[in-house]
N, C-alpha and C positions, 0 to 999 in steps of 0.2 A: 695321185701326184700332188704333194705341196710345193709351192716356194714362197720366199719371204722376200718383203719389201719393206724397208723403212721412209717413214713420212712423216715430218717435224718430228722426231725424236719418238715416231708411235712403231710397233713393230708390228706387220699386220702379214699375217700366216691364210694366204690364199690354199684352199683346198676343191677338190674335184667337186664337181655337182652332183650330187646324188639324189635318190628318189626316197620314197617312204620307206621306216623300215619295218620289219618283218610284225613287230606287233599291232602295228598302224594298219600295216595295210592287209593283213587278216582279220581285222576290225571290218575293217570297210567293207574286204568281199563275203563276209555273212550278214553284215548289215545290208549290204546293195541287193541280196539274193541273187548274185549271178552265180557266173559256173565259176564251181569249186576251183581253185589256182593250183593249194598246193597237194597238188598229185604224185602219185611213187614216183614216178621219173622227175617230176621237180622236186623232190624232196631227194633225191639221189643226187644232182647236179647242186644242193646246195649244202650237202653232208660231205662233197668232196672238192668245194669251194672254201669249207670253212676248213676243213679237216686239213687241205694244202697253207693256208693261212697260219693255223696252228704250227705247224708240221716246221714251217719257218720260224718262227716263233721261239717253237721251243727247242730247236736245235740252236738258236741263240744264249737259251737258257732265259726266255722271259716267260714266262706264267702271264697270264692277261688277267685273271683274277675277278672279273666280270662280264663272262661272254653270257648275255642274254637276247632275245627278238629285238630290244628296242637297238642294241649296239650290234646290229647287222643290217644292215642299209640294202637297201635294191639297187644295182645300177642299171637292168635293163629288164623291163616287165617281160619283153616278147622272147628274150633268150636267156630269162632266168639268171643273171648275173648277181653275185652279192656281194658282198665286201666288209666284212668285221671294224669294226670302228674304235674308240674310248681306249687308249691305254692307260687312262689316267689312275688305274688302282693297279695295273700289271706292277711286277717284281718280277728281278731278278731269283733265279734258284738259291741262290749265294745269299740272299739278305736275310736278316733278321724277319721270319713272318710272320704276322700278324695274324689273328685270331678272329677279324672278323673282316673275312673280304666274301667278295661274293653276295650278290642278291639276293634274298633269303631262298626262293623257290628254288635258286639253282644253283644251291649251298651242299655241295658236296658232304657226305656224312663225317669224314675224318674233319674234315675243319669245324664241323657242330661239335664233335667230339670231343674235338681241342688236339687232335694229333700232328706233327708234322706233314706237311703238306708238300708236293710237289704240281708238277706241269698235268697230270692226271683229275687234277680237279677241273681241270676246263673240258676234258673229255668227259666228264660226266655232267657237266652243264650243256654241254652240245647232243647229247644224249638226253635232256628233259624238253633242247630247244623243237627236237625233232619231233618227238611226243605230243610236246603242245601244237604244235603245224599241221602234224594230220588229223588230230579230232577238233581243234578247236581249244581242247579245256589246258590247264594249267595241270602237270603230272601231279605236283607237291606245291599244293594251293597256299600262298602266304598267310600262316596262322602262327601257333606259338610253335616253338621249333620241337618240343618235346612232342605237337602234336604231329607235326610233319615227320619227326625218328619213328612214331606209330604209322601213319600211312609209309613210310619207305619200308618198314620193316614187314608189311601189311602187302605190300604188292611183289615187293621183292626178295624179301625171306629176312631172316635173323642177321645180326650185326655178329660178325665176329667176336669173341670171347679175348680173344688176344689185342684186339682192334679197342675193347671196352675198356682191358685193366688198365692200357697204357694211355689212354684219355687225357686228358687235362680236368674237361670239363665234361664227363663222364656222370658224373657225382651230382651233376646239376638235374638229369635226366634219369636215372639208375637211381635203383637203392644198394645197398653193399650185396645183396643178392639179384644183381641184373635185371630189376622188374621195374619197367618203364614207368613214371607215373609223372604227375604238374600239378602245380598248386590252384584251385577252385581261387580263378579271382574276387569273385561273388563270395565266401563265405572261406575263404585262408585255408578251406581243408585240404589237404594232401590227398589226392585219388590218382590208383592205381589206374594205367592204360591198358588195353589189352589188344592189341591190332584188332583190325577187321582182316582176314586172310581173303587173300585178292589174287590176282597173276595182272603182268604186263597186258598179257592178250585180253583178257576177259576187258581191262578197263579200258584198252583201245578200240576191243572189238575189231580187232585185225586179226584175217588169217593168212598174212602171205610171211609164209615160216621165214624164210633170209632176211624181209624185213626186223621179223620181229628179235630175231636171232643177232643180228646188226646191234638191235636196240639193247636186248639183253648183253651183248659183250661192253657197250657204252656205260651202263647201268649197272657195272658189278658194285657192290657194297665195298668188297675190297680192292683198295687199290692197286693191289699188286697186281690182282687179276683181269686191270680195264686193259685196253690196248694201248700202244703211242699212238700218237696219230697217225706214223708211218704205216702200223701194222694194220689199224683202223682200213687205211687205202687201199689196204689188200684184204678185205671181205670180201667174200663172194656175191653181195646183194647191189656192190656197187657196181657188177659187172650184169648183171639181171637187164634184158631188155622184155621192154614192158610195150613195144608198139606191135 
């Protein structure tokens, strides 16, 4: 809950109290060595916390356009409460969009690409946020983004051909024969990429199939084929009891 107060002519926007968020304070609980937090069942209560956030959202038709760990706030450690934060980059469906939103690590492929975007990009950032939670690491570690198109293409398989020609920024990444490559900052040369071939599982080292199944429908390449978030609510892993 917000509400506003005016004081000599200042406007001052009171907001709820919240606690650490999700990047802060999965810091802390590997640095403190206590017992591990975020567990399947807390990782389940906070996929269908966000997922209803969303789900609001973008039946508004707002895109959030930056959902990362740092903009999801805890509101209560003992019952797992969270709350999405920052709309300061969200748009509307309707607006003119922009080409570069989104955090790099959990920068949807179509927008690296340069292709029209929708409410689906935040489903696949909610999908890298969940990834980074249960191991610890960062799925699509902030480096150059041609090298992140290699690790995505690298854990999750090839980038659509149709998804490629209608790019924008395609050409930035590709050669006129679809082979991924960046420029040698160190020496201007142009080298080819070649994925490292990986899977979801292997790099989480999870074997509880609905989760990872979850994660892979989060994580499709193509948009078409992520979920709403409505659909998202209706996985079967979010119904899994894990006591």
């Amino acid at each position: 809950m917000e509400s506003f107060n005016h004081y000599m002519e200042h406007l001052f926007i009171v907001c709820e109290l919240l606690r650490a968020n999700l990047y802060e304070f999965q810091k802390y609980n590997e640095e403190s060595g206590g017992e591990v937090y975020f567990t399947l069942p807390r990782l389940q209560a906070i996929a269908c916390q966000c997922l209803e956030a969303l789900e609001y959202l973008h039946n508004l038709r707002i895109i959030h356009c930056d959902l990362k760990p740092e903009n999801i706030l805890i509101r209560s450690y003992s019952r797992c409460e969270v709350k999405i934060i920052d709309l300061g980059s969200s748009c509307f469906q309707t607006d003119n969009l922009c080409l570069y939103v989104q955090s790099r690590s959990y920068r949807a492929p179509e927008v690296i690409i340069g292709l029209p975007y929708d409410e689906k990009i935040d489903i696949w950032s909610l999908g890298c946020i969940l990834a980074e939670l249960y191991n610890g690491e960062v799925l699509f570690p902030n480096e150059s983004l041609a090298m992140m198109l290699a690790r995505i293409i690298g854990v999750l398989g090839p980038i659509d051909m149709e998804m490629l020609s209608k790019g924008q920024e395609t050409h930035k990444y590709f050669t006129d024969a679809y082979d991924l490559y960046h420029k040698n900052e160190e020496t201007g040369q142009v080298e080819y990429l070649i994925p490292e071939r990986s899977s979801l599982a292997h790099h989480l080292q999870v074997n509880d199939s609905a989760f990872l199944d979850f994660l892979n429908s989060l994580l499709q390449i193509n948009p078409k084929r992520r979920p709403t978030a409505s659909q998202a609510l209706q996985h079967r892993w979010l119904s899994v009891s894990y006591s």
